[in-house]
N, C-alpha and C positions, 0 to 999 in steps of 0.2 A: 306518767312518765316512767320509762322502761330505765331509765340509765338516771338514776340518781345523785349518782356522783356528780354527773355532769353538772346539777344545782349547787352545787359551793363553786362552780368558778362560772357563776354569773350568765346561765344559761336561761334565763327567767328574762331577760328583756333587761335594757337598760335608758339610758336619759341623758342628757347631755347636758349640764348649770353651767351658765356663765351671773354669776351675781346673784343667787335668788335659792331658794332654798326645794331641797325634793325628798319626798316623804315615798318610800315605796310601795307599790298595790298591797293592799291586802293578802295576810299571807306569807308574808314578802319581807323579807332583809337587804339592805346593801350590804353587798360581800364584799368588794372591789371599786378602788376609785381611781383614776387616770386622771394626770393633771397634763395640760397642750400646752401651756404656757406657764406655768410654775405659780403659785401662788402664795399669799403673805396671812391669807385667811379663811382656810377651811376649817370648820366647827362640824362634830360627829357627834351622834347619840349612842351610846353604846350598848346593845341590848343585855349585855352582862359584861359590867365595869371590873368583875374578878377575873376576865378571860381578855376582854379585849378594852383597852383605854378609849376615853372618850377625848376627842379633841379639841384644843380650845384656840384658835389665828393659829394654826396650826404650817409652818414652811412645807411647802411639798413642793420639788423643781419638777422643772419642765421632764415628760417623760415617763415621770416614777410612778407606779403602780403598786397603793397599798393594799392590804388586806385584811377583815376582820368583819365583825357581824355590825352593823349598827340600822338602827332606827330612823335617822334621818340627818341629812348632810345638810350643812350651808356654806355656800361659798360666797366671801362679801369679795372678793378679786381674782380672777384668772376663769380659766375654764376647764370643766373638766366632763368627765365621761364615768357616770356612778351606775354599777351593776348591781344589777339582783338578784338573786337565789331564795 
């Protein structure tokens, strides 16, 4: 990959959870997660809890687009759009 930068905003492919949890390819972090309908219960794994928090039912509304390095997402409501880098 010639443009590496482009790898921290989720230029690696992404996955779309509605309910159910997404671990990214090998390699591979979620950098980026987009909620379509807002949710009451996103859980994050944070691949370093001193840079970036890990989530736990986590509110995210309809729209909002966070960002950080984590491990593996679960969503038990809503749906959303998890990138990778």
């Amino acid at each position: 990959m010639t443009h590496h930068d482009d790898a921290a905003f989720g230029q690696m492919g992404c996955k779309l959870t509605a309910a159910n949890a997404i671990t990214p390819p090998a390699g591979r972090v979620i950098v980026a997660i987009t909620s379509f309908n807002g949710s009451n219960g996103l859980t994050t794994t944070s691949e370093d809890t001193d840079v970036w928090p890990s989530l736990s039912g986590t509110l995210v509304p309809a729209g909002v687009t966070i960002y950080g390095r984590w491990t593996e997402a679960d969503s038990t409501e809503g749906s959303h759009m998890v990138y990778f880098g």
